[in-house]
Backbone as a chain_set.jsonl record, in Angstrom:
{"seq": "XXXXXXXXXXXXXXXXXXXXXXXXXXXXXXXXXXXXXXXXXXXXXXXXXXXXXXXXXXXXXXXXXXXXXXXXXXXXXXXXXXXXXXXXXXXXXXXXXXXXXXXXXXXXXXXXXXXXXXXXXXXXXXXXXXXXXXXXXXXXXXXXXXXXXXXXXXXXXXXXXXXXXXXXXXXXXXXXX", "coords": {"N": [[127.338, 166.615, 114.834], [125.656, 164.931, 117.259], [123.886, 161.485, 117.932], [121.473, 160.513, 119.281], [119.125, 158.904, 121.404], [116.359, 158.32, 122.57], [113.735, 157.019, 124.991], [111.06, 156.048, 127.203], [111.443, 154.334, 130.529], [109.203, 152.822, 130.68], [106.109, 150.198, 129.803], [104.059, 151.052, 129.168], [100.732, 152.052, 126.826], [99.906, 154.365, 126.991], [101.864, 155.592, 128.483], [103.123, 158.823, 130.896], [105.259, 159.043, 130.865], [106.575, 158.437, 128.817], [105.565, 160.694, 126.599], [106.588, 162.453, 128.306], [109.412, 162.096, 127.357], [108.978, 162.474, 124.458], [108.236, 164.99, 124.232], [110.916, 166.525, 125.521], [112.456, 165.389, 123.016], [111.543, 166.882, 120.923], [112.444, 169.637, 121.448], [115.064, 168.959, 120.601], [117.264, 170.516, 118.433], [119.328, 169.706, 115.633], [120.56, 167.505, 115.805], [120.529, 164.05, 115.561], [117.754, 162.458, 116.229], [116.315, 159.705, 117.709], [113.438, 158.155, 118.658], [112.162, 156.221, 120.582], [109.529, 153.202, 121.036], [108.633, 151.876, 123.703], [106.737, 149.961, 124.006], [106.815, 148.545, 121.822], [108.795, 146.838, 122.481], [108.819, 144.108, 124.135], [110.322, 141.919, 126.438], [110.381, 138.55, 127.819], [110.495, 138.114, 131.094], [113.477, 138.413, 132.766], [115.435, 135.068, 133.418], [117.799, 133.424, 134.131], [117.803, 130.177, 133.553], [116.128, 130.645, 131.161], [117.744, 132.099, 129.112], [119.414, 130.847, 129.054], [118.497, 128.426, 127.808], [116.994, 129.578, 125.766], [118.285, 132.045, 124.516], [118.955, 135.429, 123.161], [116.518, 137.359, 122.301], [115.247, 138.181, 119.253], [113.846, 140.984, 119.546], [115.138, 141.898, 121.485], [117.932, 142.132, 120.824], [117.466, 144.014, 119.012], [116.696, 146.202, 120.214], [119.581, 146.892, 121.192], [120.871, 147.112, 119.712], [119.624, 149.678, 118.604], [120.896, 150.875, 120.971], [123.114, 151.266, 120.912], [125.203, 152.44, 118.497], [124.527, 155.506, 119.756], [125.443, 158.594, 120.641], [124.365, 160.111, 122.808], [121.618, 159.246, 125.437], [118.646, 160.052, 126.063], [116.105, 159.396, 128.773], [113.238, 158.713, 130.534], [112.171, 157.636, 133.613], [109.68, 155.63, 134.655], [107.366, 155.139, 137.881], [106.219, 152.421, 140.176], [104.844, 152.015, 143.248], [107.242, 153.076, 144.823], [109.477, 152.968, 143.149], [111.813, 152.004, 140.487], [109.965, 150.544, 137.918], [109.191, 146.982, 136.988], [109.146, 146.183, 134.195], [110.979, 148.173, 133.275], [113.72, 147.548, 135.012], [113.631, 145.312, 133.813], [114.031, 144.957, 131.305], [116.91, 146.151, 131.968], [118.166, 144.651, 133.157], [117.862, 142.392, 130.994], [119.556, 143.642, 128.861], [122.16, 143.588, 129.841], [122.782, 141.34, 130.432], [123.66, 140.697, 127.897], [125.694, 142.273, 127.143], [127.773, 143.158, 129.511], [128.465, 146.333, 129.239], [126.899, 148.045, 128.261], [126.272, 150.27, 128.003], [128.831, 151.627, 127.607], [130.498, 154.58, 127.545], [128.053, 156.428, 126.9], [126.437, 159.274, 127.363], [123.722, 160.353, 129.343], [120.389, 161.772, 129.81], [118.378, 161.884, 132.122], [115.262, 161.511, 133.484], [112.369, 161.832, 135.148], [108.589, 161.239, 135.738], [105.802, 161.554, 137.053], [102.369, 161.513, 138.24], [101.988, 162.454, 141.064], [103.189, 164.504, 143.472], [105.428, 163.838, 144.095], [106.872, 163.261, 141.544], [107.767, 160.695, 140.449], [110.519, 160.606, 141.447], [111.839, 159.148, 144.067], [112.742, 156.748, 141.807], [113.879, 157.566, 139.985], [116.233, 158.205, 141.232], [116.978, 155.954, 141.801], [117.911, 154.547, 139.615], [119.444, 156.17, 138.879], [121.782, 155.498, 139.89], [121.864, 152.876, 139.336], [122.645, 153.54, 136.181], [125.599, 153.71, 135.749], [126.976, 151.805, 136.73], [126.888, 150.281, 134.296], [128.477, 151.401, 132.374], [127.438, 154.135, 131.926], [127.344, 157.644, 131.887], [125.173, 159.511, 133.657], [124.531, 162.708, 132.862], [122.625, 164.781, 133.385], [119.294, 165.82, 135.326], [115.95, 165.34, 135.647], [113.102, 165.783, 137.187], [109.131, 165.905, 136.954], [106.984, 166.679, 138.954], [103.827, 166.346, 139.246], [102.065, 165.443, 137.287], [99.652, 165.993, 136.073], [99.098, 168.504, 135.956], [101.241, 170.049, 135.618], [101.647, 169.33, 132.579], [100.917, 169.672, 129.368], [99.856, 168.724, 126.724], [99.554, 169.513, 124.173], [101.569, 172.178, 124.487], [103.582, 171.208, 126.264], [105.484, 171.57, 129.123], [103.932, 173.169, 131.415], [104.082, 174.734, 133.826], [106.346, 177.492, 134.486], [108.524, 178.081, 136.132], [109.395, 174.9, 136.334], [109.356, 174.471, 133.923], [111.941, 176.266, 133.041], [114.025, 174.921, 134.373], [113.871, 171.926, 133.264], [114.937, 173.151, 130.871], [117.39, 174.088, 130.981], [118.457, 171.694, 132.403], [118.764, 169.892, 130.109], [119.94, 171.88, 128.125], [122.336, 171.176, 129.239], [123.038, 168.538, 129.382], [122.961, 168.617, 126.287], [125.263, 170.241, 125.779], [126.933, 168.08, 126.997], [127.635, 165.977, 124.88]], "CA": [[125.975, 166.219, 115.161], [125.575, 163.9, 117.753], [122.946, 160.562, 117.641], [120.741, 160.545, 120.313], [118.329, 157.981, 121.46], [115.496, 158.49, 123.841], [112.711, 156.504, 125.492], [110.69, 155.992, 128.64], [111.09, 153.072, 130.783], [107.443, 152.241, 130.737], [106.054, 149.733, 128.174], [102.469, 151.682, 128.402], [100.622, 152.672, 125.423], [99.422, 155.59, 127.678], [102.779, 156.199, 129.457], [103.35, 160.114, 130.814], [106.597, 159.149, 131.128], [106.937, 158.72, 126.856], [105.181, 161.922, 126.37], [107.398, 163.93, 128.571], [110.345, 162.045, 126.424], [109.087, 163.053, 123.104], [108.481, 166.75, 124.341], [111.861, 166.796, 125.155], [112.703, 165.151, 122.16], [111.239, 168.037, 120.035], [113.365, 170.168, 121.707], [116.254, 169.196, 120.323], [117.577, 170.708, 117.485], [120.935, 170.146, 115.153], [120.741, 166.263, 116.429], [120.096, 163.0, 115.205], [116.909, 161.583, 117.322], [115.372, 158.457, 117.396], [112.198, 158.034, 119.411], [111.795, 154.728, 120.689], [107.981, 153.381, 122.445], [108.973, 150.556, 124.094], [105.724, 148.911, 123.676], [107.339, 147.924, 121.03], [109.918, 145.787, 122.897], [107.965, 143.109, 124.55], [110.419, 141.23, 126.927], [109.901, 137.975, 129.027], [110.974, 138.019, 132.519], [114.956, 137.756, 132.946], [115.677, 134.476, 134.087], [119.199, 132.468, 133.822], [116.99, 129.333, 132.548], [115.302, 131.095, 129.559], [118.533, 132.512, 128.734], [120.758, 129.647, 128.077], [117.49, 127.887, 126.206], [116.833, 130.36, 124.403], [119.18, 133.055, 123.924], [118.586, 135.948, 123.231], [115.625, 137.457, 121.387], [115.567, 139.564, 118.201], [113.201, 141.88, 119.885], [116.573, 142.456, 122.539], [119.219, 142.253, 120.135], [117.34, 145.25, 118.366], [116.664, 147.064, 120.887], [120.6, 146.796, 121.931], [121.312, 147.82, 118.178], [119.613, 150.769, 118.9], [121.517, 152.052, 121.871], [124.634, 150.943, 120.575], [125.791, 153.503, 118.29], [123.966, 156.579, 120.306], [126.233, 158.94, 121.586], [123.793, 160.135, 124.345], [120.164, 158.476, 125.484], [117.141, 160.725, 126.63], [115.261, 158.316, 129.272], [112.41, 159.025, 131.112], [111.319, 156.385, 134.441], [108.323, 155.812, 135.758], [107.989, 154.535, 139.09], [105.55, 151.763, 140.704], [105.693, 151.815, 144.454], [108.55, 154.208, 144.738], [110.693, 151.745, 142.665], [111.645, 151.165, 139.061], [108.524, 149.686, 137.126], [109.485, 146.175, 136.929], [109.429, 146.334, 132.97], [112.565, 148.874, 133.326], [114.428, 146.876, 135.611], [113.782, 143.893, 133.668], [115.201, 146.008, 130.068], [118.107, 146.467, 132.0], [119.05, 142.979, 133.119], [118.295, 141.604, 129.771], [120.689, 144.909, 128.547], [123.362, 143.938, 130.843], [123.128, 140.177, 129.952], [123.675, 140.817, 126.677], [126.549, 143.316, 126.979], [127.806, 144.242, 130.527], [128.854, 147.385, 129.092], [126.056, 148.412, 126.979], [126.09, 152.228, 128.114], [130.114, 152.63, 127.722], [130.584, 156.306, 127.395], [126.865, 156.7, 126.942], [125.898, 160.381, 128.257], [122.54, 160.329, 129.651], [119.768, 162.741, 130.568], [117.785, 161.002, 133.215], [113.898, 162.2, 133.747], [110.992, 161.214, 135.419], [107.638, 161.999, 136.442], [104.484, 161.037, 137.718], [100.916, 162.333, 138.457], [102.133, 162.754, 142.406], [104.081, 165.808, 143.839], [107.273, 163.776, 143.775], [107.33, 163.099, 140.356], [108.444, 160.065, 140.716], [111.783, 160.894, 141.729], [112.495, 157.956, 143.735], [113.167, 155.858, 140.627], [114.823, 158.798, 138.851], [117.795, 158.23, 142.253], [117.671, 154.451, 141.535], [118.232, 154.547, 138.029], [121.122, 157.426, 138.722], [122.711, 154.855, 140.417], [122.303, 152.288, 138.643], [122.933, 153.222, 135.062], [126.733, 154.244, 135.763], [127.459, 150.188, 136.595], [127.31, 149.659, 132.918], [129.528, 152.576, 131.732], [126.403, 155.555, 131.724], [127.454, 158.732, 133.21], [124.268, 160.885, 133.935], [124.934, 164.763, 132.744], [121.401, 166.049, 133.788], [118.048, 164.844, 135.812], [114.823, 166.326, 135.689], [111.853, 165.06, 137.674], [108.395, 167.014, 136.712], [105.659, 166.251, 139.681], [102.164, 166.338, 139.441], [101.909, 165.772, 135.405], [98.349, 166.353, 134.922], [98.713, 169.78, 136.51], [102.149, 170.378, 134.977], [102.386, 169.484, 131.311], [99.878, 170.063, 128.269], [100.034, 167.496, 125.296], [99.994, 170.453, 122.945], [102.108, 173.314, 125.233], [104.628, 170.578, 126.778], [105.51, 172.09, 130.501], [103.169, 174.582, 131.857], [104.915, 175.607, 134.75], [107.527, 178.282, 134.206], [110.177, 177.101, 136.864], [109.941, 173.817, 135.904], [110.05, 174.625, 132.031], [113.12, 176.448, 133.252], [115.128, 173.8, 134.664], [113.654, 171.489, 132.552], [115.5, 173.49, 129.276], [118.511, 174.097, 131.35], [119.176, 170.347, 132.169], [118.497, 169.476, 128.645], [120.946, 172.181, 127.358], [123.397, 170.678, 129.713], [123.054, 167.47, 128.556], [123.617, 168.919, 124.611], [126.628, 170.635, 125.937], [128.249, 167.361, 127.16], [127.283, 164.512, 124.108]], "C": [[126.024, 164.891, 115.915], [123.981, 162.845, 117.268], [122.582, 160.231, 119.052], [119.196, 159.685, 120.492], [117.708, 158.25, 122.719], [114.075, 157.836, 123.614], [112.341, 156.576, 126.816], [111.133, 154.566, 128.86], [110.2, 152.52, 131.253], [107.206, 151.665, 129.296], [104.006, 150.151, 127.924], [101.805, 152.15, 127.392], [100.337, 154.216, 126.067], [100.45, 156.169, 128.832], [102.913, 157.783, 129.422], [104.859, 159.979, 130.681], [107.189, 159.056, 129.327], [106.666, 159.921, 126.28], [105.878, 163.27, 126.711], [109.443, 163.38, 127.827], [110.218, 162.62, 124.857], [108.634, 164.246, 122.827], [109.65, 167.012, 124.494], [112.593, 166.558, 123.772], [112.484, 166.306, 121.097], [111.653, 169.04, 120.023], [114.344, 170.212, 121.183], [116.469, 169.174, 118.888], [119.3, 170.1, 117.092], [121.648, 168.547, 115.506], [120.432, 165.319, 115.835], [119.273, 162.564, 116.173], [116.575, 160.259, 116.676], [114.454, 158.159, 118.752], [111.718, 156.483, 119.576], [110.394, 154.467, 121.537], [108.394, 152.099, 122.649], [107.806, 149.819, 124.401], [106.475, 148.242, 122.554], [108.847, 146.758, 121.385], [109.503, 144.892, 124.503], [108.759, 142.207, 125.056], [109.912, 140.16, 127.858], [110.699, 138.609, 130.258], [112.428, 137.415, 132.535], [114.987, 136.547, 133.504], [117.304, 133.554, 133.303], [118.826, 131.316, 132.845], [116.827, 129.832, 131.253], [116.825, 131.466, 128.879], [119.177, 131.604, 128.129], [119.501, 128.864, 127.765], [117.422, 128.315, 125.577], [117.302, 131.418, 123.928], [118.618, 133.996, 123.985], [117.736, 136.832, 121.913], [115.703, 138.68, 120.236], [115.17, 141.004, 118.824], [114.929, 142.885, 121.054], [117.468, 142.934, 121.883], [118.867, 143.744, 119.3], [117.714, 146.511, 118.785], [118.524, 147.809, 121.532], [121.327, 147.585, 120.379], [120.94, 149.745, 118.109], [120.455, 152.259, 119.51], [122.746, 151.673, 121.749], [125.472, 152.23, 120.39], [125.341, 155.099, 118.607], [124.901, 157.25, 121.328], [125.769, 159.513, 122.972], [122.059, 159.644, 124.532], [119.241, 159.671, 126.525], [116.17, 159.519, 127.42], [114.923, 159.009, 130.264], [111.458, 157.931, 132.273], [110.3, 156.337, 135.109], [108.878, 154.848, 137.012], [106.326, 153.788, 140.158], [105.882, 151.484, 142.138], [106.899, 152.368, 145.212], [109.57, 153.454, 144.645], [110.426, 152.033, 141.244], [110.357, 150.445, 138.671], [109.487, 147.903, 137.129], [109.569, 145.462, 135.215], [110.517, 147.098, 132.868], [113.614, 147.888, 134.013], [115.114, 145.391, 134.684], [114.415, 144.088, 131.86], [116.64, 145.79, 130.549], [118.97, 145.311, 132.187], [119.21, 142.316, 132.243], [119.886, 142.233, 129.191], [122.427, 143.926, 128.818], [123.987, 142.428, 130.387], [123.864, 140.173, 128.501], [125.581, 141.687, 126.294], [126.705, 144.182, 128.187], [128.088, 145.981, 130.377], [128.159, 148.36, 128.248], [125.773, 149.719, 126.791], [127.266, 152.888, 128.535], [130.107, 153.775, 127.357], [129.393, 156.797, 126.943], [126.675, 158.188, 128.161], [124.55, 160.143, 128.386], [121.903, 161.513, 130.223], [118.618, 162.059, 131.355], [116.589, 161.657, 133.583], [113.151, 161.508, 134.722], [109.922, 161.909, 136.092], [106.528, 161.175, 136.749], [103.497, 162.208, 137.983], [100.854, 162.879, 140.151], [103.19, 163.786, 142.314], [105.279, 165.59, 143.894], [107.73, 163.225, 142.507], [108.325, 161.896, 140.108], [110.457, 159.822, 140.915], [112.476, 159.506, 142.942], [113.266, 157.005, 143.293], [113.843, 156.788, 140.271], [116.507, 158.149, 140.2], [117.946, 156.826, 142.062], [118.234, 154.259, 140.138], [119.172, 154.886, 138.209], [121.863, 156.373, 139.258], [123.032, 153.942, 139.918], [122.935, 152.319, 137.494], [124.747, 153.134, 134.912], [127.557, 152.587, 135.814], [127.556, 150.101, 135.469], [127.952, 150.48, 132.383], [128.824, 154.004, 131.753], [127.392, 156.535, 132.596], [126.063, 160.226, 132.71], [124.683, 162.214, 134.291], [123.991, 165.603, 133.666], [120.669, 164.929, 134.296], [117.035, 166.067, 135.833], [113.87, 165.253, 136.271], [110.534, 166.316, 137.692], [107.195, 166.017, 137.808], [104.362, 166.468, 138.644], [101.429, 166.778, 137.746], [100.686, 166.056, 135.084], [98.092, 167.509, 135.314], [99.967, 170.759, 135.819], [102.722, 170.52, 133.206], [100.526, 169.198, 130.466], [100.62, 169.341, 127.15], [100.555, 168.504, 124.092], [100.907, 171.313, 123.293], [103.59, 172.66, 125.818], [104.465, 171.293, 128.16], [105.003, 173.007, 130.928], [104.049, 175.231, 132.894], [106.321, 176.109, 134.278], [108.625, 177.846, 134.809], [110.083, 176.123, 136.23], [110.534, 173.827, 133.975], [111.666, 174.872, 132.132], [114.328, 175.502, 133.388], [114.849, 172.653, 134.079], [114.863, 171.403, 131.498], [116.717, 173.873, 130.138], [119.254, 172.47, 131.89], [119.469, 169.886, 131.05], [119.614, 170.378, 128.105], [122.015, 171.748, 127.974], [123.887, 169.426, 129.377], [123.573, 167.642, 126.89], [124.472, 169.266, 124.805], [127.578, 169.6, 125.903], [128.313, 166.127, 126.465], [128.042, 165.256, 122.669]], "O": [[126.373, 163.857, 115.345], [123.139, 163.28, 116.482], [123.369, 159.725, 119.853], [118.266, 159.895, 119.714], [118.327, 158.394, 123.773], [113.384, 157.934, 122.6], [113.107, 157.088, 127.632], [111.246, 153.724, 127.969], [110.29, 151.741, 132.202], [107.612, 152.055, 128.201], [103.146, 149.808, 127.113], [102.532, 152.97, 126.832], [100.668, 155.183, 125.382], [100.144, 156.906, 129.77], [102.868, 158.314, 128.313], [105.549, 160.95, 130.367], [108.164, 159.659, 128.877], [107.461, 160.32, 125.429], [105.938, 164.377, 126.175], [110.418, 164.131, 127.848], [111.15, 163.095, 124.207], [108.532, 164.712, 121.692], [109.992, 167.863, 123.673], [113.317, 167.465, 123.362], [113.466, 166.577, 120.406], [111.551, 169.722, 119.004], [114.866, 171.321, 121.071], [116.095, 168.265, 118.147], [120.231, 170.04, 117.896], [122.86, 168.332, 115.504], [119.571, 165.781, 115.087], [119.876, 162.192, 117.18], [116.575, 159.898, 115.499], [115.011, 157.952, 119.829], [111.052, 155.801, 118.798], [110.061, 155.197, 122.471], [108.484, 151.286, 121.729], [107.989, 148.906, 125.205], [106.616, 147.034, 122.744], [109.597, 146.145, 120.625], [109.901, 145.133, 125.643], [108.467, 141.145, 124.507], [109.091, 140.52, 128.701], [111.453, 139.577, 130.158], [112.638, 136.214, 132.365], [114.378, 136.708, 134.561], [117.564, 133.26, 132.137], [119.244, 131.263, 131.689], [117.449, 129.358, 130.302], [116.937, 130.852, 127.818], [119.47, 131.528, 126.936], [119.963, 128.405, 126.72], [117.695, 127.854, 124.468], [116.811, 131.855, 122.887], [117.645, 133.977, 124.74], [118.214, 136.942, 120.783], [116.135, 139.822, 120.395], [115.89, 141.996, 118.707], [115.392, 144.022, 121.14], [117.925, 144.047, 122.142], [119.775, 144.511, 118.98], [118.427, 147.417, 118.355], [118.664, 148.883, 122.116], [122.172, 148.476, 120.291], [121.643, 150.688, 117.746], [120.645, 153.436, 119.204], [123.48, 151.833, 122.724], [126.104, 152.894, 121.211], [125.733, 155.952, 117.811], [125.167, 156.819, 122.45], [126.439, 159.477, 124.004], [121.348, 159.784, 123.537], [119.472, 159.869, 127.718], [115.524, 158.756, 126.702], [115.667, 159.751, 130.907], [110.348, 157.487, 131.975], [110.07, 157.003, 136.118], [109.911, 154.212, 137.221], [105.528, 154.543, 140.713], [106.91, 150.873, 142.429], [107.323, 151.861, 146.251], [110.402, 153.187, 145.513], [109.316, 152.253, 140.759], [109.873, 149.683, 139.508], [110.689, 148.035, 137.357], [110.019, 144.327, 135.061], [111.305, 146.522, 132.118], [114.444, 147.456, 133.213], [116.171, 144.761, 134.706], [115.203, 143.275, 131.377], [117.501, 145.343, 129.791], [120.045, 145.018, 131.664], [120.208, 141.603, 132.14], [120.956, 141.63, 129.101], [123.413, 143.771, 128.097], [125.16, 142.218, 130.078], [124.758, 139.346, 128.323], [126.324, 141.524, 125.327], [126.247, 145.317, 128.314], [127.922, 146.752, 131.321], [128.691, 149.294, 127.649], [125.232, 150.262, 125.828], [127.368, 153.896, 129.234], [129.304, 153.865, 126.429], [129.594, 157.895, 126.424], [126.755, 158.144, 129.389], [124.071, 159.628, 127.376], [122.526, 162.255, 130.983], [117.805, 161.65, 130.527], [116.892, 162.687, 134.185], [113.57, 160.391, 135.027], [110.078, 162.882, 136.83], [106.609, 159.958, 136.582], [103.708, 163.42, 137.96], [99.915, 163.573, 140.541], [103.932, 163.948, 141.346], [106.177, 166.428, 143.823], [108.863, 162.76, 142.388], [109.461, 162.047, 139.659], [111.257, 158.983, 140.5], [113.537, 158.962, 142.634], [114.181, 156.447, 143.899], [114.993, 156.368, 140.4], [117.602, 157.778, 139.777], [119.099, 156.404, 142.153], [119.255, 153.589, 139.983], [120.108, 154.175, 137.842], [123.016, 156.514, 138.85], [124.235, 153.716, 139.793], [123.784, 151.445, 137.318], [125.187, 152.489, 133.959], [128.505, 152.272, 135.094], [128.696, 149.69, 135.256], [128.051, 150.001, 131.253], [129.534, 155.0, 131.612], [128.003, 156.28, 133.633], [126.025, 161.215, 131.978], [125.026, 162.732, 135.354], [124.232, 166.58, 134.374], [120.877, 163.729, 134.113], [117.221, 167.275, 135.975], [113.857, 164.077, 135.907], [110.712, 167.407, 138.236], [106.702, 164.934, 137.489], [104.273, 166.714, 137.441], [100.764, 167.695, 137.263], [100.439, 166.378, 133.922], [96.924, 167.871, 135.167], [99.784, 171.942, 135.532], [103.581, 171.231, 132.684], [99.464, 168.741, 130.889], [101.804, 169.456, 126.833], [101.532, 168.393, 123.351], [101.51, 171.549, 122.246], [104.601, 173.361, 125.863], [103.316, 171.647, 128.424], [105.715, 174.009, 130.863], [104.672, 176.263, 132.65], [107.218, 175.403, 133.816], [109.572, 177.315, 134.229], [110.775, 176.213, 135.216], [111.463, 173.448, 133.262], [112.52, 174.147, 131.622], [115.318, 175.397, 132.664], [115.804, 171.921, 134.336], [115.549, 170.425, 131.2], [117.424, 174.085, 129.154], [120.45, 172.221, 131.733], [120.592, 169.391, 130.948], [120.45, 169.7, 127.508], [122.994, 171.883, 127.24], [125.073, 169.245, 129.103], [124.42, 166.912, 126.375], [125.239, 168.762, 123.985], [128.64, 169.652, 125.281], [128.859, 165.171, 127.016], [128.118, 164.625, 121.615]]}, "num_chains": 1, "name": "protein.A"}
């Protein structure tokens, strides 16, 4: 049984991008989850300054406790501008400060979506690129467009193709964690 950790990188209380993590999340059977809402992890703004004043914050060090012992992470990015949210970005630099290596042999399944036809995919190819700098290697990606036409709160993915490749990234991902 692997231990599996998944969140969005949005700190919205109303993120789609958490919703289509903890539909996948429900998905998975035979696993250890943990469901993280990163509202609940309330960073400042990376800066070098703050850092060597003040170290680093419980709220970080938790969060880093988290994805420590997780043999693969479920993450889901939104995307402002056809970029990383600037709350993800700014996760990852603390992350990185903390522990350049903080996603050694970390398998990942890499998502994202949005309320537009490209589902924010974008960010989903910056992320892929980035996470692998710290040790990640992304198994699977899924990007679901046009979420308020695509997924149902109670039903999870309406559309059939996408359900499809949806549950075929996702079992690819359980195959390789």
């Amino acid at each position: 049984m692997a231990d599996i950790v998944a969140f969005a990188g949005s700190n919205s209380s109303t993120s789609i991008n958490y919703k289509l993590v903890r539909y996948t999340v429900s998905l998975v059977e035979k696993h250890q989850n943990r469901l993280l809402n990163m509202v609940d992890y309330n960073l400042p703004m990376f800066s070098e300054d703050l850092e060597r004043e003040k170290g680093y914050s419980d709220v970080l060090v938790d969060l880093m406790e988290q994805i420590k012992p997780a043999d693969g992470l479920i993450i889901s990015v939104n995307e402002h501008n056809s970029s990383p949210s600037a709350y993800f970005k700014n996760v990852i630099d603390w992350l990185s400060r903390l522990d350049k290596d903080f996603l050694l042999h970390k398998k990942v399944f890499l998502m994202s979506t949005s309320r537009g036809k490209r589902g924010a995919s974008s960010s989903l190819g910056i992320i892929k690129a980035i996470l692998p700098r710290f040790g990640a290697e992304v198994v699977a990606t899924f990007s679901l467009p046009s979420f308020n036409h695509t997924f149902n709160e109670s039903k999870g993915i309406t559309d059939a193709e996408l359900s499809e490749e949806h549950n075929k990234a996702l079992e690819l991902f359980l195959s390789k964690i």
